[in-house]
C-alpha positions as CSV (number, residue, x, y, z in Angstrom):
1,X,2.8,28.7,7.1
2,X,4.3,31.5,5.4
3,X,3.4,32.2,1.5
4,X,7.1,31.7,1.1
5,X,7.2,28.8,2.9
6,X,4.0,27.7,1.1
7,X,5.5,28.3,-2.2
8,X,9.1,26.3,-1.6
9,X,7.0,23.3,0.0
10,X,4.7,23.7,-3.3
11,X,8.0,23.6,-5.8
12,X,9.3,20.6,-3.1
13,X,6.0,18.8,-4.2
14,X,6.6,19.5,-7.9
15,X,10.2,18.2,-7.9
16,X,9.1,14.9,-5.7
17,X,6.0,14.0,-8.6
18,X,8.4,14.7,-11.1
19,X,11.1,12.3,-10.4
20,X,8.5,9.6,-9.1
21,X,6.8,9.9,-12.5
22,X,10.1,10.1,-14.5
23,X,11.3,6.9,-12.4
24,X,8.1,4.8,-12.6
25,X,7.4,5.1,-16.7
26,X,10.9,4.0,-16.8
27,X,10.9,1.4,-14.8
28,X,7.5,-0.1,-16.5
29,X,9.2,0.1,-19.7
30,X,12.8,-1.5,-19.0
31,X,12.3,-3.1,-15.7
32,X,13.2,-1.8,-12.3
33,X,17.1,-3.2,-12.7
34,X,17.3,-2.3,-16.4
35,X,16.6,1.9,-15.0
36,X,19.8,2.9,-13.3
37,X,19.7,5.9,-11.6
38,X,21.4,7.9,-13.6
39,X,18.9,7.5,-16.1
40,X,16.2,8.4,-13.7
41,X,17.6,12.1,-12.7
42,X,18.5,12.5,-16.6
43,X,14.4,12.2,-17.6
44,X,13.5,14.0,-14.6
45,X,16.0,17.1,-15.4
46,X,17.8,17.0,-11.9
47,X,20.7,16.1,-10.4
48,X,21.7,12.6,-9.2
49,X,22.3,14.8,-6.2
50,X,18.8,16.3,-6.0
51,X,17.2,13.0,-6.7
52,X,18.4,11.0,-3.7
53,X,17.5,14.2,-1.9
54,X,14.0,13.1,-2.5
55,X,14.3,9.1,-2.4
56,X,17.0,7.7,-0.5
57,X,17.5,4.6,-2.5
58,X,16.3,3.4,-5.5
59,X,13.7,1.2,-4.1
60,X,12.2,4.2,-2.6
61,X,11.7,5.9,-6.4
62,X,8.9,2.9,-6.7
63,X,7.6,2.4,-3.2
64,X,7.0,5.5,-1.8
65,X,3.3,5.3,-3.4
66,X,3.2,2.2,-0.9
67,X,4.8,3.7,2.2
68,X,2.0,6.6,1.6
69,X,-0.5,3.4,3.5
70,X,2.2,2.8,6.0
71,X,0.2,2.2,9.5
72,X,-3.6,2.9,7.3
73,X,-4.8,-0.4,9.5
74,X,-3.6,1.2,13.0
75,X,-5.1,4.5,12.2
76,X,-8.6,3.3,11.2
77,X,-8.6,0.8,14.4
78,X,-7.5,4.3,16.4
79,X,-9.9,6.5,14.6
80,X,-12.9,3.8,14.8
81,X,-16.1,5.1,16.0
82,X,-17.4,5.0,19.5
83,X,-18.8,1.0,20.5
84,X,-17.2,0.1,16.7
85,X,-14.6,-2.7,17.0
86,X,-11.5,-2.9,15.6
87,X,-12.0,-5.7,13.1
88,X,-15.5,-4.0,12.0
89,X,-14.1,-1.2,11.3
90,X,-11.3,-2.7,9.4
91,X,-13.9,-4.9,7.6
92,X,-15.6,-1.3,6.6
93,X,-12.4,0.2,5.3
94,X,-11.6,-2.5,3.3
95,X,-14.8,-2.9,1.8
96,X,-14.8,0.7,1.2
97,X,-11.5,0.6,-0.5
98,X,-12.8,-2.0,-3.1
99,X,-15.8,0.4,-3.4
100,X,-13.6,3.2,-4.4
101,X,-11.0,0.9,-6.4
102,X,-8.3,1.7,-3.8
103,X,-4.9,0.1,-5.6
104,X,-4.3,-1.2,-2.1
105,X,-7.1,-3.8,-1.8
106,X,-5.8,-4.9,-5.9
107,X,-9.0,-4.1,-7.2
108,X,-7.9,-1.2,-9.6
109,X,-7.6,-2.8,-13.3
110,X,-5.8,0.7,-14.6
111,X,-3.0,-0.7,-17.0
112,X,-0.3,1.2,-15.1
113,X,-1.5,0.2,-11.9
114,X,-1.6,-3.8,-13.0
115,X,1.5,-3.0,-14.0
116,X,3.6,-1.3,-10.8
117,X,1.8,-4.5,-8.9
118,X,3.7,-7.0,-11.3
119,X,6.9,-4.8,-11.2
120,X,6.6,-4.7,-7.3
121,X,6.0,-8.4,-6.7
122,X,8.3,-9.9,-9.6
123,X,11.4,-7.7,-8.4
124,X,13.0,-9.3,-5.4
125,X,14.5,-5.8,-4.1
126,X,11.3,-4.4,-4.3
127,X,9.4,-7.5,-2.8
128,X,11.7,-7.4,0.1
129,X,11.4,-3.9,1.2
130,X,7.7,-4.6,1.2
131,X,8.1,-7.2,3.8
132,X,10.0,-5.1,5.6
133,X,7.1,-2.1,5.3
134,X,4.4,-4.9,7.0
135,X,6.0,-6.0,9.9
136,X,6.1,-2.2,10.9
137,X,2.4,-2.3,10.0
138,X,1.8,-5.1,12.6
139,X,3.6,-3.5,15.0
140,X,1.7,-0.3,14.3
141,X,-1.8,-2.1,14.2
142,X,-0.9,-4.6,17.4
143,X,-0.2,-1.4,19.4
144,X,-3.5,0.0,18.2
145,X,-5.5,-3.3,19.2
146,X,-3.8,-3.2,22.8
147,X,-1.4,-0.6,23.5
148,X,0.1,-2.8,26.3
149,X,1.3,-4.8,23.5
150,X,1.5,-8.7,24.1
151,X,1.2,-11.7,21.8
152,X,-2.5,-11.8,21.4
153,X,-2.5,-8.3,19.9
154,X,0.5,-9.3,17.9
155,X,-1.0,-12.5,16.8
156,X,-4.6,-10.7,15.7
157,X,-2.5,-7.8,13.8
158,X,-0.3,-10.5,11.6
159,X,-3.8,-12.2,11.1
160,X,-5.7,-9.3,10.0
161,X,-2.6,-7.8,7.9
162,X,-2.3,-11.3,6.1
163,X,-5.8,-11.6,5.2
164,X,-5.7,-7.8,3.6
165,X,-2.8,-8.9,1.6
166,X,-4.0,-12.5,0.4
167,X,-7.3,-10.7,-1.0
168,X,-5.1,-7.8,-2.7
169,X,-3.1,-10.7,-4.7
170,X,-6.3,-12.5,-5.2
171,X,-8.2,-9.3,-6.9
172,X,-5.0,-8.7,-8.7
173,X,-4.5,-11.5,-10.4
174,X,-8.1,-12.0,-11.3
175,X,-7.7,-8.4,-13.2
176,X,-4.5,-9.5,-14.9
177,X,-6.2,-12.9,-15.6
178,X,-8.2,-10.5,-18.5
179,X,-11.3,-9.7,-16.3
180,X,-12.8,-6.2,-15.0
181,X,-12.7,-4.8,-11.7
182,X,-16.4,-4.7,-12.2
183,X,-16.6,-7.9,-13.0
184,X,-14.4,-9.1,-10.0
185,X,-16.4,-6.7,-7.7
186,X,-19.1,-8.5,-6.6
187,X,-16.8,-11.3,-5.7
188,X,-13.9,-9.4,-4.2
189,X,-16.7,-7.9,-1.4
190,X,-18.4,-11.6,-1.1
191,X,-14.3,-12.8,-0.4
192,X,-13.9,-10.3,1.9
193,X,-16.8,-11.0,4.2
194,X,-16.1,-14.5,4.6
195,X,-12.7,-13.9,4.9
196,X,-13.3,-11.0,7.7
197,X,-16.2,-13.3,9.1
198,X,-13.5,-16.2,9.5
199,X,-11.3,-13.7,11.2
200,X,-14.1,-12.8,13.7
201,X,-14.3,-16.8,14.7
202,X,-10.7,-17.2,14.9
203,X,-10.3,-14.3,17.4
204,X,-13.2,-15.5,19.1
205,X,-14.7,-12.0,19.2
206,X,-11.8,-10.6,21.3
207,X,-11.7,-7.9,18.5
């Protein structure tokens, strides 16, 4: 890359945070469909033009932070040590995310983060596109587990996937239910064995 090049993709960057921090304190203080657009480029000092330059849709102004994790389960199966298995190594990187307070695995009791949570799960638009993000994620993750594909692989993904999100919204509202992520720490990890460790048993170590 070019230092030119380097510098537009650096001013590219710049522009993108800008809008996406413009849109989100916005959209925490009024509400997603309180914030039209509009309002949106106005804070951020750009064009409406600009702005859907950078997010397509509205909905993309809030969940691009989530499609940043699209396929994260596929590529830690793919990247996986040699003799680790899949579900160990998914085991690892969730347990490492609620090490390092990852936002993904809900464990993350930053006001603003408890906050675009309940803004992402309480606004149907927003909900929905999520749904939409995970079944590429099983997709992504089943062709990982087997790239032949077939219901097995598709049946372990949804399974794995599921499990991941159930613990997320358990960790979450634990935090918003006034206690720490410290405090919900220890019992997030001891949650996410037994829940990994049922997983194991129900795949019947085909993973």
């Amino acid at each position: 890359m070019t230092e030119q090049a380097g510098l537009r993709e650096r001013k590219r960057q710049r522009t993108h945070d800008t809008i996406s921090a413009a849109a989100i304190a916005l959209f925490l203080e009024r509400g997603f469909d309180a914030v039209p657009v509009a309002d949106v480029a106005a804070a951020a000092e750009v064009s409406k033009p600009t702005l859907f330059k950078y997010f397509p849709t509205k909905e993309d102004l809030v969940l691009h932070r989530i499609a940043d994790h699209s396929g994260e389960s596929a590529r830690v199966v793919a990247g996986r040590a040699a003799g680790e298995r899949p579900l160990a190594a998914l085991r690892r990187h969730f347990l490492d995310g609620l090490r390092d307070r990852d936002p993904v695995t809900g464990l993350n009791d930053h006001p603003q983060v408890l906050a675009y949570h309940r803004m992402v799960f309480e606004t149907p638009s927003l909900a929905a596109r999520v749904a939409s993000y995970t079944e590429a994620d099983e997709a992504a993750l089943a062709g990982a587990l087997d790239p032949r594909g077939g219901l097995t692989a598709r049946l372990a993904a949804g399974q794995v996937l599921v499990v991941q999100r159930i613990l997320a919204r358990d960790n979450w509202h634990r935090l918003i239910g006034g206690r720490t992520a410290a405090q919900v720490y220890r019992p997030a990890v001891t949650a996410a064995n037994r829940a990994f460790d049922q997983l194991g048993s129900g795949l019947a170590g085909s993973w």
